[in-house]
C-alpha positions in Angstrom: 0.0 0.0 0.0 1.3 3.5 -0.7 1.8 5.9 1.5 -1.3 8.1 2.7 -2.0 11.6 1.3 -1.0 13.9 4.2 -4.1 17.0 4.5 -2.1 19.7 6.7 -5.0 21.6 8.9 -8.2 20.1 10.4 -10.5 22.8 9.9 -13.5 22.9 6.7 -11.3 23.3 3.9 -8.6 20.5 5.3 -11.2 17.9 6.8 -13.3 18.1 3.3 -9.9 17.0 1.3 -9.9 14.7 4.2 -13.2 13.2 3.8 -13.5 13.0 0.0 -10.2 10.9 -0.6 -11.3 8.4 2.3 -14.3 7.9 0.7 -13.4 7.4 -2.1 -10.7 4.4 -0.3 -7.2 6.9 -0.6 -5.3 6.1 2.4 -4.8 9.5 3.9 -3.8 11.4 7.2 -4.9 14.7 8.5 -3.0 16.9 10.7 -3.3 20.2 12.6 -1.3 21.9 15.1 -4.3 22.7 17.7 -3.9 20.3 20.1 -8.1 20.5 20.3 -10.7 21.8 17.7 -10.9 25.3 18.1 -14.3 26.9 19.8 -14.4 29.9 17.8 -17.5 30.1 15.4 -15.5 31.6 12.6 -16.8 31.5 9.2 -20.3 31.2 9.6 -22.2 30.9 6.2 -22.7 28.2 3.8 -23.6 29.0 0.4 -25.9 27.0 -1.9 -23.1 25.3 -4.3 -21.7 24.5 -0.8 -24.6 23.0 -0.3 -24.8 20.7 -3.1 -21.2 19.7 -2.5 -22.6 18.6 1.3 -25.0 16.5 -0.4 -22.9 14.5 -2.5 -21.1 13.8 0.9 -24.2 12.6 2.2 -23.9 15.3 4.7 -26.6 18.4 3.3 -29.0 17.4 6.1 -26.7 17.4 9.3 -25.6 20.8 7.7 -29.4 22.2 7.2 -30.7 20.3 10.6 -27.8 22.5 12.1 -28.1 26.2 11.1 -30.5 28.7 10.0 -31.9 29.2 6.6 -30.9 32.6 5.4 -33.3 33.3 2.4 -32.4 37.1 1.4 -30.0 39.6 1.8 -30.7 43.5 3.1 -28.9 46.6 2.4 -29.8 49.3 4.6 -28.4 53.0 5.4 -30.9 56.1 6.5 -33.4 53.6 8.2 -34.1 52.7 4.7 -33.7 49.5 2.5 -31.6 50.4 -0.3 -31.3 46.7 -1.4 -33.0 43.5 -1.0 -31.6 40.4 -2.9 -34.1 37.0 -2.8 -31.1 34.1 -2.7 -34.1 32.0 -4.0 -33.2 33.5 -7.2 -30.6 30.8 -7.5 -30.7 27.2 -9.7 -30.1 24.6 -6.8 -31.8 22.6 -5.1 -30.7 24.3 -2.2 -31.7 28.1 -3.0 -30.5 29.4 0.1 -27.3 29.7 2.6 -27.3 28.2 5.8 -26.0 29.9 8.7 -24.0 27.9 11.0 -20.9 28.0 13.3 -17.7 26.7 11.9 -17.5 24.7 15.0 -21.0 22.7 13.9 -19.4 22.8 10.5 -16.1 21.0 11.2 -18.2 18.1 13.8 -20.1 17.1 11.1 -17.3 16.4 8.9 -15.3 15.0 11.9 -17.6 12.8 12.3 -18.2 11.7 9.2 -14.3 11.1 8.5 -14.1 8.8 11.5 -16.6 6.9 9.9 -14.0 6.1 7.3 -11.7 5.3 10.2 -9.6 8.4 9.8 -9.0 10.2 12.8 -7.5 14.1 13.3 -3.7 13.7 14.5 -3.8 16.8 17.3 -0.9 18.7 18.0 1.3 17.9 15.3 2.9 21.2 13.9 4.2 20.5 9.8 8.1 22.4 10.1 9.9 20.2 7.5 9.3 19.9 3.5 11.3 18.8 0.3 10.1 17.0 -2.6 11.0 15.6 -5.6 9.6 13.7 -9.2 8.6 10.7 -6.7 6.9 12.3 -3.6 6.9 14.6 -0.3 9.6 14.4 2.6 7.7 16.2 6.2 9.4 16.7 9.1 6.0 16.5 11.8 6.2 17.6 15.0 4.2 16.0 17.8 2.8 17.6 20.6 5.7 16.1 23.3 8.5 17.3 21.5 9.4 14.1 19.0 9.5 14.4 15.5 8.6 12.5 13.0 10.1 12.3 9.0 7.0 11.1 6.6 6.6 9.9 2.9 3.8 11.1 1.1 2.9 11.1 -2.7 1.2 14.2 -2.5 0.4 16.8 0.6 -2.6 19.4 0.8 -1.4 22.4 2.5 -5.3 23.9 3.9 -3.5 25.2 7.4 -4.9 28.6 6.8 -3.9 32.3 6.0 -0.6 31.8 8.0 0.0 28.9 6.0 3.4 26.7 7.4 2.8 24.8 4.0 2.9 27.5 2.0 6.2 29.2 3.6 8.3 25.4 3.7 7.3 25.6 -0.6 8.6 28.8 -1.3 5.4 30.3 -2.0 3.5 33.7 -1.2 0.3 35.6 -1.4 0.7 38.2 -3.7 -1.7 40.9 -3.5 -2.9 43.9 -1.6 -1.4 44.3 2.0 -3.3 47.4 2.8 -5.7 45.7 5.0 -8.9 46.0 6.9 -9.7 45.6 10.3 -12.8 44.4 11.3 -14.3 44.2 14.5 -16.2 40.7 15.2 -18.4 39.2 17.7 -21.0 35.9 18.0 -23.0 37.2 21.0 -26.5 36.3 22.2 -29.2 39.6 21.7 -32.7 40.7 21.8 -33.6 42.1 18.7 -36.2 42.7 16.1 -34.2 41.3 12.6 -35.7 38.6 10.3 -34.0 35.6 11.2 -33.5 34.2 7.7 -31.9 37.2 6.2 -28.5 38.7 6.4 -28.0 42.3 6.8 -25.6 45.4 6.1 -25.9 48.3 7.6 -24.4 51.4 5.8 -23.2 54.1 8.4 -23.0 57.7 7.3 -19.9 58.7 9.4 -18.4 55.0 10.4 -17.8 51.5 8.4 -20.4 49.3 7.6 -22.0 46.7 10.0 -23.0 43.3 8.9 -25.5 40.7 11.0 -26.0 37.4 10.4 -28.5 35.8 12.7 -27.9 32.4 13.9 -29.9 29.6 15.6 -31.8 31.1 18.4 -31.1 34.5 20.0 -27.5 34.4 18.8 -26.0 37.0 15.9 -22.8 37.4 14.7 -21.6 41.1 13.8 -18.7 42.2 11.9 -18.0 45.8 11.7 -15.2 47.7 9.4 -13.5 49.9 12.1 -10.3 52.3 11.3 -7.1 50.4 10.6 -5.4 52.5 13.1 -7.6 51.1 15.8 -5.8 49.3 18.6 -8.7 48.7 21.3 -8.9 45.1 22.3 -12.7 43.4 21.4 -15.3 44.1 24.2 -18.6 43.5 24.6 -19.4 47.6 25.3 -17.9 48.6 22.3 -19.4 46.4 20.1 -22.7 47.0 21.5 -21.6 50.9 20.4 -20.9 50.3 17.3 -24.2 48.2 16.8 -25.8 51.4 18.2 -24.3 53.9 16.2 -24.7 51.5 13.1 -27.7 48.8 13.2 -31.0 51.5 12.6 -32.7 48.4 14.6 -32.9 47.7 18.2 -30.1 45.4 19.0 -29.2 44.5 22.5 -25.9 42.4 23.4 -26.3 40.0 26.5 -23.9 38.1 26.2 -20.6 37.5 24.8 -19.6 33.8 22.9 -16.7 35.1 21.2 -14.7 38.6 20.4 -12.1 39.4 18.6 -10.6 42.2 16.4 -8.9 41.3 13.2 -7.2 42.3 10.1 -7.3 41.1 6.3 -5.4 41.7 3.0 -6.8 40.8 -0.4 -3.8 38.6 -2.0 -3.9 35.0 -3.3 -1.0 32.7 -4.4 0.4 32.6 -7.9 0.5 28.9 -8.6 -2.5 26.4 -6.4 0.1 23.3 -7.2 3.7 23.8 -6.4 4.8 19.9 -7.6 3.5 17.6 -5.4 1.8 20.2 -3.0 -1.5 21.8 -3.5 -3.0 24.4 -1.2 -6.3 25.1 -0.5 -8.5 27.5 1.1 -7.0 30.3 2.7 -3.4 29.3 2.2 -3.9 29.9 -1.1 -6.3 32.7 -1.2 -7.6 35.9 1.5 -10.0 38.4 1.7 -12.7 40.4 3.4 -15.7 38.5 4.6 -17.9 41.0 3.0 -20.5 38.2 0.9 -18.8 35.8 3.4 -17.2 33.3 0.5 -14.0 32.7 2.4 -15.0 29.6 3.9 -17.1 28.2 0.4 -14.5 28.8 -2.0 -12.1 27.0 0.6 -14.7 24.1 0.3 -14.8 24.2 -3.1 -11.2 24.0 -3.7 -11.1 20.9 -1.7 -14.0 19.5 -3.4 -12.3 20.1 -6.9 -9.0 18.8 -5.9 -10.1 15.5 -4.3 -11.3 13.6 -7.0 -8.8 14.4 -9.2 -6.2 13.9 -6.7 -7.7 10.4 -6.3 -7.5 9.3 -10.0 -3.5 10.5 -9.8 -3.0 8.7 -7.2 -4.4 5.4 -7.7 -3.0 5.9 -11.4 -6.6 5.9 -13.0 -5.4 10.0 -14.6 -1.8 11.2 -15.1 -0.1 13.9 -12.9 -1.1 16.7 -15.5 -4.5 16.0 -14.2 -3.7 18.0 -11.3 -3.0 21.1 -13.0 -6.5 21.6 -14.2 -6.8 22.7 -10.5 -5.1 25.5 -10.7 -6.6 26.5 -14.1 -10.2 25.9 -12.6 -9.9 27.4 -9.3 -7.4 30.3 -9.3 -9.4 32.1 -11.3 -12.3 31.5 -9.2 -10.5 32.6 -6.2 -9.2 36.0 -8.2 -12.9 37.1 -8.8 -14.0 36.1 -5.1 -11.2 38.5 -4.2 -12.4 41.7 -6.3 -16.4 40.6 -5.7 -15.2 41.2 -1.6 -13.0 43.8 -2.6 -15.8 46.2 -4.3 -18.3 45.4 -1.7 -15.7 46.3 0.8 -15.0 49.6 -1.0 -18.6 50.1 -1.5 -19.7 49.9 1.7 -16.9 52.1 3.2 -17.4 54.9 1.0 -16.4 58.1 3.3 -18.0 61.1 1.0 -21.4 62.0 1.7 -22.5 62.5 -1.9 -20.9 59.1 -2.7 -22.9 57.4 0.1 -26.3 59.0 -1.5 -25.3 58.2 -4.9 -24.0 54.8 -3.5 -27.4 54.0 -1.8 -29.6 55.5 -5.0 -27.8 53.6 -7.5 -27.9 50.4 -5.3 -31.5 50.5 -5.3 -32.0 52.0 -9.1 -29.9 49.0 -10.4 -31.4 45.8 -7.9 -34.6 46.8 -8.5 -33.7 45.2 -12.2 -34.4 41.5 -12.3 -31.1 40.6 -14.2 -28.8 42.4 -11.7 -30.9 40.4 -8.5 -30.1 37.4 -10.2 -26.3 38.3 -10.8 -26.1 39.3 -7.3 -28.2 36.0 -5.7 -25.9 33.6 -8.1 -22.7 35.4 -7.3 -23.4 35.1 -3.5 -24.6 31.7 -3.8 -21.4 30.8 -5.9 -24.0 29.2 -8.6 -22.1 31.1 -11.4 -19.1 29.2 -10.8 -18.2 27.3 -14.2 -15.0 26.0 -15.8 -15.4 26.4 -19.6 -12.3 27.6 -20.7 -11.1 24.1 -18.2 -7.8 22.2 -20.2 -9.8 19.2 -18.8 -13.2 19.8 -20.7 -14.3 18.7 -24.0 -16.5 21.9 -26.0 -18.9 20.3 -29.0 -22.1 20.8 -30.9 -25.3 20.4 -29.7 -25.3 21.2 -26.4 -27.6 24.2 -26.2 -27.7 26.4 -23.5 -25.7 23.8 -21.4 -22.1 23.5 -21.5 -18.7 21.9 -20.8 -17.8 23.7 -17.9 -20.9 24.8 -16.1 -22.7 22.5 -13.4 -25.0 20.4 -14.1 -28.4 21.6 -13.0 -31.0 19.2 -11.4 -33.6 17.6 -13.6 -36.0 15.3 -11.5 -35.3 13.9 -7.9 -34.7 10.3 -8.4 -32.0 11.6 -11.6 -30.4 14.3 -9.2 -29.9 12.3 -6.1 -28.2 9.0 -8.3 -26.0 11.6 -9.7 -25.1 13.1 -6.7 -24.4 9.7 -4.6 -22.1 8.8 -7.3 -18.3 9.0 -6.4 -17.1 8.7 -9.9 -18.1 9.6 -13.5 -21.4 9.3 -14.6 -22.4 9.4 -18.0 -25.9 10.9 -18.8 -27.9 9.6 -22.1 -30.8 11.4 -22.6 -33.1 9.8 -25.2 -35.9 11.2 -27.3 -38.7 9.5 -29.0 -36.7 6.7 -30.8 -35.1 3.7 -29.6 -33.1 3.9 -26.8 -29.3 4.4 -28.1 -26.8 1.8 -27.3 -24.2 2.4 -24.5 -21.0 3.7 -25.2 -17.9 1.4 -25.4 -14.7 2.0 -23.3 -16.4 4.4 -20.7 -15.0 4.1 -17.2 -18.0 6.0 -16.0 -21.3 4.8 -14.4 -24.0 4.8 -17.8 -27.2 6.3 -17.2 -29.9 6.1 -19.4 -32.7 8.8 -19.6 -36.1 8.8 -20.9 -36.3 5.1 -22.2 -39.1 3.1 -22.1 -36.6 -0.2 -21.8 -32.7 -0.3 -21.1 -30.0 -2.0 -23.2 -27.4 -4.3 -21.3 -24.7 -2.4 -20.5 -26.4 0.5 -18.7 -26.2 0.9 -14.5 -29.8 2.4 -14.4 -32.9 3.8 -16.3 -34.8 7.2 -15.3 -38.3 7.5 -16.9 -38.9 11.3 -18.6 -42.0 10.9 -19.6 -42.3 15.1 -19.4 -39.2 15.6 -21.2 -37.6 17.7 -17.9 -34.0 16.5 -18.5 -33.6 17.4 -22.1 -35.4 20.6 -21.7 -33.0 21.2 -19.3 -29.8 20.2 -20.4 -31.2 22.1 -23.9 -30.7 19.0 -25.3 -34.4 18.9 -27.4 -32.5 15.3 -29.7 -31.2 13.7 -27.0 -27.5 13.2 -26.6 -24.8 12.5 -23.6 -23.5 14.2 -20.9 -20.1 13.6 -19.1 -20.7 14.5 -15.7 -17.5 14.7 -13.3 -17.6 13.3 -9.4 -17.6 17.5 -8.6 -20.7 17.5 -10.4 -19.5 19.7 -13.3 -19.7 18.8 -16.7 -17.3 17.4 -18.8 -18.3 17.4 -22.6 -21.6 16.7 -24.2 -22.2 14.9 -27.1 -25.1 14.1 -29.4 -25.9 10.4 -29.5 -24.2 9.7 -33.2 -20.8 10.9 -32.4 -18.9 9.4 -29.2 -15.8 11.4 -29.7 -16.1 14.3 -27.3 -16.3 11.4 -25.0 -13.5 9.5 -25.9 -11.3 13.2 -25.7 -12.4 13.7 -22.5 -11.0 9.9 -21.3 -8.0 10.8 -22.9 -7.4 14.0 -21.2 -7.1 12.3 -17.6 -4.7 10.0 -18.8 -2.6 12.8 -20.4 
């Protein structure tokens, strides 16, 4: 047996890498320098292609059971709403974020890693790497003293914004290091605040306020304070600042956690330095203004895994793995500028650029296409990877194509997609006989919209309405190569298999 994958850090981003290589049987190891999890809520939100990523872990309801549904988001300033965007707006089956503390957040997947038999390694601080053609050297360090050397055929550096990875691989964030403070708190209060949406508050003479209820009585608040600010995080002051900013009646009673802290916007150059990839925030920080931190983190993990799977079994060659950088660098580049414009936006110092600010805001999401750009950006539903070295472009695929998610088209269809660990291959048939299956696939076949199945297929989904070609703007039938992230991978109509066969190529490359 090889040696196991070493994750580096325990928290969301680390124990998701964690989780989707033991389940799909990678031998891996995950460790983190805490010597306990950590009881700070930290990032609190959970988008909607989050979301769908929990539920192909078989994990979506813990998640939901365990939060708050946050339905809208509210942009206020002169005891007025200047903005109000419906997330419902969204195409998921999950048109919503859930609020819920990181703590809840990193259980859950805790928990569900054990059930592979994978346990967190506690106190073990990374402070050795080299690496060659054939693997990764570590030096680990355990919590009474010892050291350890380690082998490794590939290490995931998610240890955070002060990434140990990161600094041992010669890499950097590069970016900008004028950064904001922010002045944070989850506290218990008595207010008057719909619980399922999030707020901003725009002050006239101070930095923006945000508040996120929680599960019962509890909020979290983040407020933009000067960067010259050196007052340590009490409950008084925050309860002044959600005075002077909230327009609503907000009383703190009670303190979970405080803290005041400061971000830059910067993001590595390169997500795969040989064998090391890094995820989350050691490869990428920002404000938490739309609060994506956290859900691109995930995502990053949740891209990498699978392919990091195929590599390492042997199923894809090595060049597999730079199709995560190509995918996911640029998603974390335009995270950075979406929380870098709402950070300027909201921090806007001139009063005539706060009225214009707060006019224009409501002027331009009062248009239909701009809540929807806003609702999918937040929700990270945009999210697609067509200009991907690892997808396959071809005719016939309508609105659809290589590169964006699949969306949902029926229950039965969507969850047997979603369960799947590997490939599935989607054939959507038409009013004709049902097409034969295609030779050479290693991908679960799926036949749609059949009235019998050939041998050779793994299941057959009755569409008697026609959903999933409407859907997949597919109005012929034709295939669908859908990844293990869910994502597309080429589509084909049913008389030409070659897209197909390009695509299996491409992982072996």
């Amino acid at each position: 047996m090889s040696d196991p994958i070493i994750v580096v850090g325990a928290g969301p981003v680390g124990l998701t890498a964690a989780l989707e290589l033991a389940r799909r049987g990678v031998p891996v190891r995950i460790v983190d320098r805490l010597a306990e999890p950590t009881t700070e809520s930290r990032a609190i939100i959970v988008h909607a292609r989050s979301l769908e990523m929990f539920e192909r872990l078989g994990l979506v309801d813990e998640v939901i059971q365990a939060g708050v549904r946050t339905t809208a988001m509210e942009m206020h300033s002169d005891g007025e709403v200047v903005a109000r965007i419906p997330l419902g707006l969204v195409d998921s089956p999950f048109p919503y974020s859930v609020t819920i503390a990181q703590t809840e957040t990193e259980r859950i997947l805790t928990m569900a890693l054990a059930e592979y038999g994978v346990t967190v390694e506690r106190g073990v601080t990374l402070t050795g790497l080299t690496q060659d053609e054939h693997g990764v050297r570590v030096v680990l360090e355990h919590a009474d003293g010892s050291h350890e050397t380690a082998g490794t055929g590939w290490l995931v550096g998610a240890d955070g914004g002060h990434s140990r990875t990161r600094q041992l691989v010669g890499s950097a964030l590069a970016g900008k290091f004028k950064g904001e403070k922010f002045l944070m708190g989850d506290v218990n209060a008595d207010h008057d605040l719909d619980p399922h949406s999030m707020y901003t508050f725009f002050s006239p003479h101070d930095g923006p306020l945000l508040v996120f209820p929680m599960q019962g009585d509890r909020l979290r608040l983040i407020a933009n304070i000067s960067a010259d600010e050196q007052r340590t995080a009490t409950q008084e002051w925050l309860q002044q600042v959600a005075d002077e900013r909230a327009e609503r009646p907000l009383r703190i009673r009670g303190s979970r956690w405080l803290t005041v802290f400061e971000v830059h916007h910067a993001q590595v150059p390169e997500y795969r330095i040989g064998r090391v990839l890094l995820a989350g925030d050691a490869a990428h920080v920002h404000s938490p203004a739309g609060g994506q931190g956290m859900n691109t983190g995930l995502q990053d993990a949740h891209n990498l895994a699978w392919k990091l799977t195929l590599v390492s079994t042997g199923q894809a060659g090595p060049a597999m793995l730079d199709s995560y950088h190509a995918e996911r660098h640029p998603v974390g580049a335009q995270v950075i500028r979406f929380a870098s414009t709402l950070t300027r936006v909201g921090t806007l110092a001139n009063p005539i650029a706060q009225k214009l600010r707060n006019k224009g805001m409501h002027l331009l999401t009062g248009l239909a296409p701009v809540r929807q750009a806003m609702a999918d950006r937040t929700e990270e539903t945009a999210v697609a990877y067509r200009k991907s070295p690892i997808v396959v472009q071809s005719r016939g695929s309508g609105e659809l194509h290589a590169g964006d998610f699949l969306p949902a088209a029926g229950p039965e269809l969507h969850a047997a997609i979603a369960e799947a660990h590997e490939h599935v291959l989607l054939t959507v048939s038409v009013n004709g006989p049902a097409p034969t299956p295609v030779d050479g696939m290693t991908a679960r076949q799926l036949l749609v919209g059949a009235a019998t199945v050939p041998t050779g297929y793994d299941a057959l989904f009755q569409d008697p309405d026609g959903l999933a070609a409407a859907r997949y703007g597919l109005p012929n039938g034709g295939r669908i190569m859908v990844r293990p992230d869910g994502y597309v991978a080429a589509i084909a109509p049913l008389d030409e298999d070659t897209p197909l066969h390009r695509y299996q190529a491409l992982l072996q490359a």
